[in-house]
TISETOR-266991 format. One record per residue (C-alpha): residue number from 1; x, y, z. Coordinates in nm, 4 decimals. Layout:
REM residues N
> seq; x; y; z
> NUM; X; Y; Z;
...
REM end
This chain:
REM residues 470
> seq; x; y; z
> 1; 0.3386; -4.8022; 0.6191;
> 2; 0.5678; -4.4701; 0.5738;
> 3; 0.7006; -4.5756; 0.2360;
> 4; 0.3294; -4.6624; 0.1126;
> 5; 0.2024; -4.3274; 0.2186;
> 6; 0.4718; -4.1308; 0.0873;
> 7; 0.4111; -4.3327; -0.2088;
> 8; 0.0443; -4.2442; -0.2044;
> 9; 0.0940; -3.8686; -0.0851;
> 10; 0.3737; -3.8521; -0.4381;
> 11; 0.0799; -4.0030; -0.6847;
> 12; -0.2176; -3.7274; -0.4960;
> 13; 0.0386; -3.4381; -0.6393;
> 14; 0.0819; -3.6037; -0.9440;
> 15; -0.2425; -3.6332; -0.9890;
> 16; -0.2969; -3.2455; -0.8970;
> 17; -0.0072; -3.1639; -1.1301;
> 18; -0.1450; -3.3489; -1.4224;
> 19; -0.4872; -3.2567; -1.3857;
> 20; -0.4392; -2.9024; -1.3419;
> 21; -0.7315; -2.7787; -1.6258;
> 22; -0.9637; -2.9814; -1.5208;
> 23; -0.8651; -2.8515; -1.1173;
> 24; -0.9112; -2.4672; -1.3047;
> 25; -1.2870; -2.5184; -1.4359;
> 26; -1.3488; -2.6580; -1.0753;
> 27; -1.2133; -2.3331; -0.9246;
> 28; -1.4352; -2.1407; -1.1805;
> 29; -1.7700; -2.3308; -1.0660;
> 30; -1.6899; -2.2309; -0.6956;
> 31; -1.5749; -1.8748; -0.8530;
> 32; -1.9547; -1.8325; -0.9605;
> 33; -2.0777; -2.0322; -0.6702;
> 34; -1.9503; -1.7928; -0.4762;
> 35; -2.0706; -1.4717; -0.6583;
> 36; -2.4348; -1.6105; -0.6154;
> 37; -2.4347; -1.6723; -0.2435;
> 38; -2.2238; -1.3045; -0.2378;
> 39; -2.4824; -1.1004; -0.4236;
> 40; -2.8183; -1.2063; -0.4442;
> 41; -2.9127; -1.2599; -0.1031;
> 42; -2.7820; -0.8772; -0.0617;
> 43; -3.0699; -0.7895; -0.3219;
> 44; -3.3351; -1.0043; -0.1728;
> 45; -3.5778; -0.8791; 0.1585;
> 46; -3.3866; -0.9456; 0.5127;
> 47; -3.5492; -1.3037; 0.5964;
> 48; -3.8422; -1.3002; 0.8677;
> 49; -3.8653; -1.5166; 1.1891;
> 50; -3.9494; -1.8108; 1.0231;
> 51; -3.7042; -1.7932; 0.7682;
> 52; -3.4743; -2.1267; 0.7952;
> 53; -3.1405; -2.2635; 0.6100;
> 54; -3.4206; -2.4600; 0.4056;
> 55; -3.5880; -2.2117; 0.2678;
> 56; -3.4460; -1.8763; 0.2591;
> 57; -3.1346; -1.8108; 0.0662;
> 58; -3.0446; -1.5338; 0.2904;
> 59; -2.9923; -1.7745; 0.5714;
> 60; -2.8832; -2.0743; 0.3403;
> 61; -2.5945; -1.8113; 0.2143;
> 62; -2.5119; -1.7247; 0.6102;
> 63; -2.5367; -2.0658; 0.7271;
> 64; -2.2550; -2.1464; 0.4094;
> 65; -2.0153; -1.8985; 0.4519;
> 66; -1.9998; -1.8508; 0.8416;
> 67; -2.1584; -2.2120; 0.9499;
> 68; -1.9621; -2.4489; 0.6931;
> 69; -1.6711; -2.2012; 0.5196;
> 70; -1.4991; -2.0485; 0.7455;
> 71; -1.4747; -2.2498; 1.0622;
> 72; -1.3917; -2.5690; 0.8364;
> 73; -1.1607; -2.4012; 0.5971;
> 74; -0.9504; -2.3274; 0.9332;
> 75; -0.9865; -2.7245; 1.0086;
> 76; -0.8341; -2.7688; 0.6724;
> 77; -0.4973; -2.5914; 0.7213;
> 78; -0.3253; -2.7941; 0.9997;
> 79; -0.5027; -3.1165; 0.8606;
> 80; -0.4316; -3.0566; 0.4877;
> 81; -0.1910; -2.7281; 0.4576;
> 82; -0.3113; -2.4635; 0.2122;
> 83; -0.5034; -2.6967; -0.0505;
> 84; -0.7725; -2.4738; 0.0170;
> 85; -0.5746; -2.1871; -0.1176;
> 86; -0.4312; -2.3362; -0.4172;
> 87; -0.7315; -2.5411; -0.5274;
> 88; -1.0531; -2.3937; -0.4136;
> 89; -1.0310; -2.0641; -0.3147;
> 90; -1.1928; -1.7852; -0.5415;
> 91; -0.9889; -1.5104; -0.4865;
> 92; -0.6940; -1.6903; -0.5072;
> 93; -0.8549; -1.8219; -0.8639;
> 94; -0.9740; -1.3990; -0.9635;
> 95; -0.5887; -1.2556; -0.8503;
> 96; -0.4138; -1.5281; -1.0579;
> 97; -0.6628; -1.5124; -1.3183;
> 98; -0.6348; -1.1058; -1.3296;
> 99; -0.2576; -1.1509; -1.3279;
> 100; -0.2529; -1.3519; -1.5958;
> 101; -0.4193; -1.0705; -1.8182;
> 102; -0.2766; -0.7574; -1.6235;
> 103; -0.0545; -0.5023; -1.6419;
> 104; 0.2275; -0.7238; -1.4730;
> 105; 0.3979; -0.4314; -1.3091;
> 106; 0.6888; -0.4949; -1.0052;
> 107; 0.5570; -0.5382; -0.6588;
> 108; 0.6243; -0.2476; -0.4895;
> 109; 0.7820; -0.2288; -0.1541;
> 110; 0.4495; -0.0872; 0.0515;
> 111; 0.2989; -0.4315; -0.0604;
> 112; 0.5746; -0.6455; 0.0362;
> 113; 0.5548; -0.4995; 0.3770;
> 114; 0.5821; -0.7804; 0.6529;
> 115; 0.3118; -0.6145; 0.8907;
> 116; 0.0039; -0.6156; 0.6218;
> 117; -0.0898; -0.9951; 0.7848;
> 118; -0.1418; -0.8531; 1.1126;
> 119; -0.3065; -0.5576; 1.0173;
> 120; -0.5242; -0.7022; 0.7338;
> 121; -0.6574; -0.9271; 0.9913;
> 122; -0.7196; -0.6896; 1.2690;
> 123; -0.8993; -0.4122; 1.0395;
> 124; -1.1245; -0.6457; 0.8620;
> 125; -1.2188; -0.8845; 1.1899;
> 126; -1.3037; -0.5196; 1.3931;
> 127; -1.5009; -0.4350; 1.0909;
> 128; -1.6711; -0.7013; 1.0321;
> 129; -1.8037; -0.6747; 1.4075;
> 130; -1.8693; -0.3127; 1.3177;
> 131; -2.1021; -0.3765; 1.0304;
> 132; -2.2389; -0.7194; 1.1765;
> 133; -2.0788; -0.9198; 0.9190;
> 134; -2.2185; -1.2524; 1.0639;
> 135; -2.5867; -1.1357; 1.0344;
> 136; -2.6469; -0.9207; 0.7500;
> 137; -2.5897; -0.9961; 0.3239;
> 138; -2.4858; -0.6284; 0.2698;
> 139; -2.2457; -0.6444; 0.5491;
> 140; -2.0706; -0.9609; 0.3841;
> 141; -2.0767; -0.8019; 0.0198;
> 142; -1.8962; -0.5365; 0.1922;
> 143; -1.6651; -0.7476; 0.3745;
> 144; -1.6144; -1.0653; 0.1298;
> 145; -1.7502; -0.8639; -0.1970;
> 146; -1.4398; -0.5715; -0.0910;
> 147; -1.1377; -0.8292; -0.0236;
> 148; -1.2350; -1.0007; -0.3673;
> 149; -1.2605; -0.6229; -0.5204;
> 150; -0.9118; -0.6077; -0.3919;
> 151; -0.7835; -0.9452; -0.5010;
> 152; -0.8615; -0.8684; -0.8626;
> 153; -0.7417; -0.5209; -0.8835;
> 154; -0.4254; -0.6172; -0.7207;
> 155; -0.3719; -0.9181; -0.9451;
> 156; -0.3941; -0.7175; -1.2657;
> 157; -0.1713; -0.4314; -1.1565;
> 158; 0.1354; -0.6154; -1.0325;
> 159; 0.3190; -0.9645; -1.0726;
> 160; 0.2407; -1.2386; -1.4267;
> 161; 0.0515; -1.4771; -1.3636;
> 162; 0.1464; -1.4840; -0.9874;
> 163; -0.0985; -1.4614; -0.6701;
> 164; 0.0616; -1.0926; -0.5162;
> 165; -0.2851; -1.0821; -0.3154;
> 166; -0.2502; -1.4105; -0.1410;
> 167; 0.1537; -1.3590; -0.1071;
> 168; 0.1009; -1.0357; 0.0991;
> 169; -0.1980; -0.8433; 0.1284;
> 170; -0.4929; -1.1532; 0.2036;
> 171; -0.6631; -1.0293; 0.5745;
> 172; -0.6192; -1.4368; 0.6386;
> 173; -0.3134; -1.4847; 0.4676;
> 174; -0.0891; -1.4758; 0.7764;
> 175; -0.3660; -1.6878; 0.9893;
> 176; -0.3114; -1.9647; 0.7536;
> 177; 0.0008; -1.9513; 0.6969;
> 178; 0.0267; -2.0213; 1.0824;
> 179; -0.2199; -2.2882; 1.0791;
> 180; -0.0457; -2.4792; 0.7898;
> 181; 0.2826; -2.5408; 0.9787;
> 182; 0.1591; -2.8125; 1.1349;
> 183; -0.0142; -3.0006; 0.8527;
> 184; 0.1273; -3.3348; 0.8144;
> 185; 0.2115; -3.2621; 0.4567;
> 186; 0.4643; -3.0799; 0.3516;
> 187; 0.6592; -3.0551; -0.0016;
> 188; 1.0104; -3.1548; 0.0580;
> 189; 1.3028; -3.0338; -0.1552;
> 190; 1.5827; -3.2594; -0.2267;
> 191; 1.8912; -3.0487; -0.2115;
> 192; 2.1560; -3.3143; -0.4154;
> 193; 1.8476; -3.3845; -0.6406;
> 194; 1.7583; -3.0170; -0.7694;
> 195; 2.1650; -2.9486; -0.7970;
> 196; 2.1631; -3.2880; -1.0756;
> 197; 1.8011; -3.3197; -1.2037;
> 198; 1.7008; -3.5803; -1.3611;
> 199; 1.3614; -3.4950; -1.4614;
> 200; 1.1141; -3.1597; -1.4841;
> 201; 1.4095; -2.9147; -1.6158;
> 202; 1.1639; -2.6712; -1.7654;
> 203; 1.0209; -2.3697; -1.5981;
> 204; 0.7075; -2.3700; -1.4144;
> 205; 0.4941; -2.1160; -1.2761;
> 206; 0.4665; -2.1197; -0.8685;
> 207; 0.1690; -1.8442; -0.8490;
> 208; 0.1700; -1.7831; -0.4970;
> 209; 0.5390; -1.6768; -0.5549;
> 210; 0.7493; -1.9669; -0.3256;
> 211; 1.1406; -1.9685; -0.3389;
> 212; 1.0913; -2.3150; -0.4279;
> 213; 1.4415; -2.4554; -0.4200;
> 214; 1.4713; -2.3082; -0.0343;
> 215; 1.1291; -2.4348; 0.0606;
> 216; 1.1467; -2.5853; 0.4088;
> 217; 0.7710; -2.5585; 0.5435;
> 218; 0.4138; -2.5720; 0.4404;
> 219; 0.3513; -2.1889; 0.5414;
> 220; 0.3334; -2.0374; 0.2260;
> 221; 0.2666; -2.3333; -0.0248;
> 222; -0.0329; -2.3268; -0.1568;
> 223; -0.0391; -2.7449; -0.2157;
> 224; -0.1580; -2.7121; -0.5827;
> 225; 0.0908; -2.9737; -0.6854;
> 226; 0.2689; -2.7906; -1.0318;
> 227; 0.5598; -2.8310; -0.8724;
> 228; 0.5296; -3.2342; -0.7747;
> 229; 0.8411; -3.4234; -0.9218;
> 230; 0.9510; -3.0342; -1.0579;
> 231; 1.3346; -3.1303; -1.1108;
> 232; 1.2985; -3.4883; -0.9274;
> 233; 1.3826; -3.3048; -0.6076;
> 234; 0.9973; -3.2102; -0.4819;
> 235; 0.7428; -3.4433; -0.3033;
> 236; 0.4926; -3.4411; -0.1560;
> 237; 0.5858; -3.5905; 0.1531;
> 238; 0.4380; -3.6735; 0.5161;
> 239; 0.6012; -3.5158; 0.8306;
> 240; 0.5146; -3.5001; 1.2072;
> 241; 0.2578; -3.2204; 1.2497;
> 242; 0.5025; -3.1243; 1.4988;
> 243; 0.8302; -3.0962; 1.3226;
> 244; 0.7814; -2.7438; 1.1527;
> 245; 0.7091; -2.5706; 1.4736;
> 246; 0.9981; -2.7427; 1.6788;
> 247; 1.2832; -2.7273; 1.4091;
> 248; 1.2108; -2.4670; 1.0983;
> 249; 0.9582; -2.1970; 1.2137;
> 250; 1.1292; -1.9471; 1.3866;
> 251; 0.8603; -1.6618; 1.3563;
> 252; 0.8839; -1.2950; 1.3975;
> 253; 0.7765; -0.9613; 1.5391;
> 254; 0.4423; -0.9377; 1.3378;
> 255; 0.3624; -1.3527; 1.3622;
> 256; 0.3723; -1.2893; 1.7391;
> 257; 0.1765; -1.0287; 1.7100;
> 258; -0.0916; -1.1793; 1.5357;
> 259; -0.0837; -1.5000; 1.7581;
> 260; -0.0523; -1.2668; 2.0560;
> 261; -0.2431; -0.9954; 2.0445;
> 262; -0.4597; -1.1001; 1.7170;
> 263; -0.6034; -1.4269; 1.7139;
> 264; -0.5914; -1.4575; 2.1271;
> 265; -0.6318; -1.1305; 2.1731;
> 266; -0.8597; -0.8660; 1.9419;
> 267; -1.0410; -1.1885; 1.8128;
> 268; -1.1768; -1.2877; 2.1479;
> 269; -1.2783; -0.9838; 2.1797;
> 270; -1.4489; -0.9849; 1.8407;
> 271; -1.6152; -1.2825; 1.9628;
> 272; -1.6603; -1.2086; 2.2668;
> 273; -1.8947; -0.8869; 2.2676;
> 274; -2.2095; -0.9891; 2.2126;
> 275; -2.2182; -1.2281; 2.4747;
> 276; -2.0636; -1.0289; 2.7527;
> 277; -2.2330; -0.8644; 3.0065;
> 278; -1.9842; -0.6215; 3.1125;
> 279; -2.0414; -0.4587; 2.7332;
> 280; -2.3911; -0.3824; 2.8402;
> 281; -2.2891; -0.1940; 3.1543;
> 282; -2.0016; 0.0057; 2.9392;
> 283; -2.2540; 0.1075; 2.7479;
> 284; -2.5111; 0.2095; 3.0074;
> 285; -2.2554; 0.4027; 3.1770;
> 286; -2.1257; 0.5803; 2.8633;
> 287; -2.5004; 0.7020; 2.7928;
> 288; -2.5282; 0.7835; 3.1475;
> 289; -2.2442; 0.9805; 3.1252;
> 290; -2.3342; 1.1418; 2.7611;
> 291; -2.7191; 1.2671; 2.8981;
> 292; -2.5655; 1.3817; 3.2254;
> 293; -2.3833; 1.6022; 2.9884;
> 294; -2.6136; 1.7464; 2.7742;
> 295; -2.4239; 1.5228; 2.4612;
> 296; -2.6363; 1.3208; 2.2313;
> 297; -2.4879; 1.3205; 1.9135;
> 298; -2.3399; 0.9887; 1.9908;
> 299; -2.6878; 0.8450; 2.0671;
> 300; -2.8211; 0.8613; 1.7737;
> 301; -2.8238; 0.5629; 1.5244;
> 302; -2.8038; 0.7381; 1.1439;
> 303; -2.4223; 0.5937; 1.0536;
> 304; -2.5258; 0.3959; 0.7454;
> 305; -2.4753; 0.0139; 0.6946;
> 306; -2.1241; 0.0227; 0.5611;
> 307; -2.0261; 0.2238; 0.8837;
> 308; -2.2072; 0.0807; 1.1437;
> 309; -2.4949; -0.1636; 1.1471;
> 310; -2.7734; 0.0046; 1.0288;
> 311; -3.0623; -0.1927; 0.9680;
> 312; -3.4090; -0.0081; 1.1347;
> 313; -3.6442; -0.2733; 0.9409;
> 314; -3.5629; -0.5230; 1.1805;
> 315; -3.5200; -0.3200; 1.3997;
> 316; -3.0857; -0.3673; 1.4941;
> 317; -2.9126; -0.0501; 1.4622;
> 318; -2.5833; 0.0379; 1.6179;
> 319; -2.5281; 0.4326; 1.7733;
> 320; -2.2289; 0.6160; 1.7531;
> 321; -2.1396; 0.5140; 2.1471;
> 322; -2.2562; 0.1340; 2.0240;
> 323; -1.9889; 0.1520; 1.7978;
> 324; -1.7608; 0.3186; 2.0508;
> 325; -1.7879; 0.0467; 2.2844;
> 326; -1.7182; -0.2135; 2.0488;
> 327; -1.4021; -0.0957; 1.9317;
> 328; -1.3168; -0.0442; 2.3059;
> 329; -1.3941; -0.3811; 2.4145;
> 330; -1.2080; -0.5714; 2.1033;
> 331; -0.8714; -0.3332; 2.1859;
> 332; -0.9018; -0.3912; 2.5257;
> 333; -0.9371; -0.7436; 2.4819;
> 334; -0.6294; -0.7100; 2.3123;
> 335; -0.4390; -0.5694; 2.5867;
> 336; -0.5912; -0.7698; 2.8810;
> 337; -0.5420; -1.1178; 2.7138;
> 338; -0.2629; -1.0122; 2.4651;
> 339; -0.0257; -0.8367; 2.7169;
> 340; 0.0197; -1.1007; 3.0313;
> 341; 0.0872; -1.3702; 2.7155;
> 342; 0.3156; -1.1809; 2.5524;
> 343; 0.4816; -1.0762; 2.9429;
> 344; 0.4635; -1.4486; 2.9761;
> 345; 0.6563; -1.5281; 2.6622;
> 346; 0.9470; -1.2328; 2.7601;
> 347; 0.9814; -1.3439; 3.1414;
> 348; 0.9796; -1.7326; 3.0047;
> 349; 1.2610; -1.6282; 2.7088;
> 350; 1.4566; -1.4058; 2.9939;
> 351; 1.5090; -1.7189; 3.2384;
> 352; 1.6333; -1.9054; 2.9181;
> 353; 2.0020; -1.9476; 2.7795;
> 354; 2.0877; -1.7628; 2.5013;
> 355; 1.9216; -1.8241; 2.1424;
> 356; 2.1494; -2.0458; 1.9203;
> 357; 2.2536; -1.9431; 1.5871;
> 358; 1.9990; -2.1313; 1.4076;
> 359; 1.6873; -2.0082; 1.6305;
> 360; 1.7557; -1.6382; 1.5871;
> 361; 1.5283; -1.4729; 1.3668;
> 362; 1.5360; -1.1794; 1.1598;
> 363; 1.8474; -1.0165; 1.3243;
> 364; 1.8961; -0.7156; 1.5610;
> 365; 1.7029; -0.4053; 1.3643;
> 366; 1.3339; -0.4701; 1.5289;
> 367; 1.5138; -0.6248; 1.8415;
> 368; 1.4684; -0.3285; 2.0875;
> 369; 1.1303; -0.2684; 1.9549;
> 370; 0.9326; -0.5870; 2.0516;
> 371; 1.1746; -0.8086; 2.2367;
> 372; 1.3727; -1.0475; 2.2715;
> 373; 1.4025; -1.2713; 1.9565;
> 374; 1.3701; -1.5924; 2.1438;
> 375; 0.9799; -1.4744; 2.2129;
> 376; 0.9126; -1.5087; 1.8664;
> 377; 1.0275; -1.8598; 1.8415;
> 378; 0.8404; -1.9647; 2.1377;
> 379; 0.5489; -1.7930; 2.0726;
> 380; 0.5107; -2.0634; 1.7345;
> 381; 0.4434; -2.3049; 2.0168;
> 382; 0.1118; -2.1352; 2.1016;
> 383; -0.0230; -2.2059; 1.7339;
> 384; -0.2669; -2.4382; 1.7834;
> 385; -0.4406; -2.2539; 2.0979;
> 386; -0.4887; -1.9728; 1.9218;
> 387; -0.6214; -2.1360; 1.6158;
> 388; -0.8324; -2.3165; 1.8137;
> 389; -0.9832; -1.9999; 1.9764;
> 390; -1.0737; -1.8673; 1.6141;
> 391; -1.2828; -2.1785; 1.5213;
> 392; -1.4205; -2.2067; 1.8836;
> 393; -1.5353; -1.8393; 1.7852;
> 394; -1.6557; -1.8949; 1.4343;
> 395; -1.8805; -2.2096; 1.4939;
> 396; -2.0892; -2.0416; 1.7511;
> 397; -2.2034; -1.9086; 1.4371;
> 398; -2.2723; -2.2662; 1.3160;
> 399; -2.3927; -2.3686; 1.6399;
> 400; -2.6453; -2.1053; 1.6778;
> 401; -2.7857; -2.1840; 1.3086;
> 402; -2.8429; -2.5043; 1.3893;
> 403; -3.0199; -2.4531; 1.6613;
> 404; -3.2941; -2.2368; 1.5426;
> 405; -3.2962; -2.5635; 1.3164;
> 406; -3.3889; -2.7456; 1.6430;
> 407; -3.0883; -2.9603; 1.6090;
> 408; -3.0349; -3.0804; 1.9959;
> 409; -2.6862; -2.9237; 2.1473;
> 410; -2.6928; -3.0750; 2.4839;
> 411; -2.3234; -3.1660; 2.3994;
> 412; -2.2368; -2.8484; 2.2845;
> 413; -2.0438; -2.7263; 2.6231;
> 414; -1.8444; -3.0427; 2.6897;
> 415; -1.7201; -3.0542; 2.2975;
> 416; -1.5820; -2.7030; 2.3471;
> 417; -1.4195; -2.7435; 2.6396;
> 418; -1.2825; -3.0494; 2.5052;
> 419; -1.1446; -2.8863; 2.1968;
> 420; -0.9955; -2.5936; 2.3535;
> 421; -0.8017; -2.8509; 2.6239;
> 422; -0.6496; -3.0267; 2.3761;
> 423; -0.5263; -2.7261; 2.1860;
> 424; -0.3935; -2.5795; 2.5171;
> 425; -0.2006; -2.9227; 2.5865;
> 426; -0.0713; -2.9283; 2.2511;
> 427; 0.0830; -2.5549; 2.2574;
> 428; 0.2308; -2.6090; 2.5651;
> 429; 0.3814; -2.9668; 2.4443;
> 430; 0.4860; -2.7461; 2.1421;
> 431; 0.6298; -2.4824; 2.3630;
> 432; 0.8068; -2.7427; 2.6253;
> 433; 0.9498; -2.9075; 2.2986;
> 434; 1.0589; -2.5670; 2.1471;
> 435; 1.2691; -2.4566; 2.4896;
> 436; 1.4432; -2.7931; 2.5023;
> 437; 1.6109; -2.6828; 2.2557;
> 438; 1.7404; -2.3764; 2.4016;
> 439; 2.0210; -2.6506; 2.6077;
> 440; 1.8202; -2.5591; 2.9358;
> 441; 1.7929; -2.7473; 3.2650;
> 442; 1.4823; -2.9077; 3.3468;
> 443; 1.4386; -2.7302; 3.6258;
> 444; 1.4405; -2.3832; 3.3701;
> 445; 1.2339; -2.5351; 3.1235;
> 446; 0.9542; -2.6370; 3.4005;
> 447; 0.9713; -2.2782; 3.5424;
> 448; 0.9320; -2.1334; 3.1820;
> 449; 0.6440; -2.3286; 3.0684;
> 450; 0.4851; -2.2654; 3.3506;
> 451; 0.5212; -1.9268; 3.3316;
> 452; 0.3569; -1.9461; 2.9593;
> 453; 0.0736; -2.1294; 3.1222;
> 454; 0.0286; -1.8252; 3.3835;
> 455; 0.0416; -1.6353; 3.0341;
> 456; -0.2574; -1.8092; 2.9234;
> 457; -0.4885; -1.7613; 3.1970;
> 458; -0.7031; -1.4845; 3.1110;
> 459; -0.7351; -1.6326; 2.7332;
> 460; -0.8701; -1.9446; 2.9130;
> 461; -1.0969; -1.7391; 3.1179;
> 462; -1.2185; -1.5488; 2.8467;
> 463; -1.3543; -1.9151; 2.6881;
> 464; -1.4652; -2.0057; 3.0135;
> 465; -1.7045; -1.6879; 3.0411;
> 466; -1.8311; -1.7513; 2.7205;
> 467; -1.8587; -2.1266; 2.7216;
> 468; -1.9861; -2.1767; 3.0816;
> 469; -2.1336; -1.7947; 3.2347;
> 470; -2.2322; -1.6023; 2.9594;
REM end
């Protein structure tokens, strides 16, 4: 059975590899697939209450990009690595296309910067609440229309023919690069085989810019297949979903930060909003407070659309103090779910022995500024929580769409619940595995994963408010 897939996962690259035009006019069908559902529903009426996903584009283009795209491409990653990226996705197509005809200049060092994942997320996931990204066409141009804006000018100022975008500066980039370590796909490089090739000698082009005879994970590959057979040391090969996290990914400052305090931490938040009660009584105090002092700037609701939704036709526009409150209830989301998780991951990495050679990461520079460097490697285990959280969050989009469908959701709560527990007992499998092999005791390792779990409390009562009280 091994031998026949590996056989059959070597002939699917192969197949990418030697099909790669006819993969290219595919990628430039969803390119303009893509522009249509981007930019005509922003120049059509907002749909009325009967509007449906059947016959209003408006909704038809929502219900695509925040009902089927997003959640789903997410599914894709740990089930089929980055295939998404290197086969479908149209700003990975526009940046490699624009490089290809661009000015081809070196990538400078601000671009290269290992924090733009983090922060790419966070800005465009607390602006996208901020303009109602999830609701409104103009809000998505701004949003999708302004990350492909940046894709193309990027790709024709710097790198040939590469994908500098994707590599660095993509707001979801680092989320699936995360996501991808635990496909069960990986292309493996065959050290004594690249050294004395045999076939493949000649250069090829890896776009989304891959040390490819280093390559040890799925991360950053982009599973487009040029490289299949490059050299007859690269396959296509299937792995335990497991074995990147436990024995290659060791992580650093700004992945933990994005696990910790980004996907489980300002993206709850994000999602979380709306739904929450407690926002509504932040708010009413803050106006309380505002009349009580003779301040009403912040009251009023002229920001325009790109600032702050803005939108009086229907009735939905945000005021200064709306907007306020969000970004104070996505940061301190941050803090209240991010902070005991990441205290959870120090105390757990404390009670450990020392890091091995091979589990360090990144070396002693950033050490005093975020932690210990064994909470970076453990934190990996936590990978599929988190990106569980994010699709939990994105297909109450889909949910809610299909509901004004009248599509029944009586199982709705139970398949949640369900999802989320399984992606909690996998991280913490993940984690257990990952502090075996730190050479503790049993007795350690049982105190330290049950301090992550204590860790992961308020992230689990966060879904629970949202599934189950809210």
């Amino acid at each position: 059975m091994s031998m026949a897939l590996s056989r059959a996962a070597a002939a699917a690259a192969d197949f990418l590899r030697d099909h790669a035009p006819l993969l290219r006019k595919l990628q430039w069908c969803i390119v303009g697939v893509y522009f249509f559902l981007l930019i005509v529903p922003a120049l059509l009426p907002l749909p009325g209450n009967t509007a449906s996903i059947f016959n209003n584009l408006t909704i038809f283009a929502q219900f695509a990009f925040w009902g089927i795209w997003w959640p789903f491409v997410l599914v894709s990653m740990p089930l089929l690595g980055r295939a998404w990226c290197g086969l479908f996705c149209p700003e990975g197509m526009l940046t490699e296309w624009a490089s290809e005809h661009g000015r081809g200049k070196a990538i400078p060092r601000w671009i290269r910067w290992g924090g733009w994942p983090f922060v790419a997320f966070s800005l465009t996931t607390i602006y996208g609440q901020l303009v109602s990204v999830y609701q409104y066409p103009l809000a998505v141009l701004a949003v999708l229309g302004g990350s492909t804006a940046g894709a193309i000018v990027i790709g024709w100022m710097y790198g040939r023919k590469k994908r500098v975008w994707c590599k660095y500066l993509c707001p979801v980039n680092g989320v699936f690069n995360l996501l991808a370590k635990l496909a069960p796909w990986h292309y493996k490089v065959d050290e004594d085989a690249w050294r004395h090739p045999v076939r493949r000698i000649e250069s090829i082009n890896c776009a989304p810019l891959v040390p490819l005879r280093n390559m040890q994970g799925a991360g950053d590959c982009h599973m487009c297949g040029r490289c299949s057979d490059y050299r007859g040391a690269i396959h296509l090969t299937p792995r335990s979903p497991e074995e990147e996290i436990v024995h290659i990914a060791g992580g650093d400052r700004w992945q933990t930060a994005l696990i910790v305090f980004g996907l489980m931490g300002l993206a709850v938040g994000a999602f979380l909003w709306s739904a929450s009660p407690w926002f509504v009584t932040i708010k009413q105090a803050g106006a309380t407070w505002l009349v009580d002092h003779d301040i009403y700037w912040p009251l009023a609701q002229n920001a325009p659309w790109f600032i702050l939704t803005h939108y009086p036709e229907v009735n939905d526009s945000f005021s200064w103090l709306d907007g306020a409150d969000i970004l104070l209830f996505i940061f301190g989301s941050a803090v209240v779910v991010g902070g005991p998780l990441y205290a959870a991951l120090w105390l757990a990495d404390c009670v450990l022995p020392g890091v091995r050679a091979q589990d360090a990461v990144a070396g002693p520079k950033w050490l005093g500024r975020l932690g210990r460097p064994g909470v970076h490697r453990i934190a990996q285990g936590l990978i599929p929580a988190a990106g569980a959280g994010v699709f939990l969050g994105l297909s109450a989009t889909t949910l809610t769409l299909l509901k004004n469908e009248g599509v029944p959701m009586f199982w709705e709560t139970s398949v949640r619940f369900l999802i989320l527990g399984l992606a909690l007992l996998w991280s913490l499998r993940l984690v257990w595995r990952i502090l075996g092999k730190r050479r503790a005791d049993v007795g350690v390792r049982v105190f330290a994963t049950a301090v992550v779990m204590l860790g992961l409390l308020p992230f689990c009562a966060a879904w629970y408010l949202f599934f189950a009280v809210w």
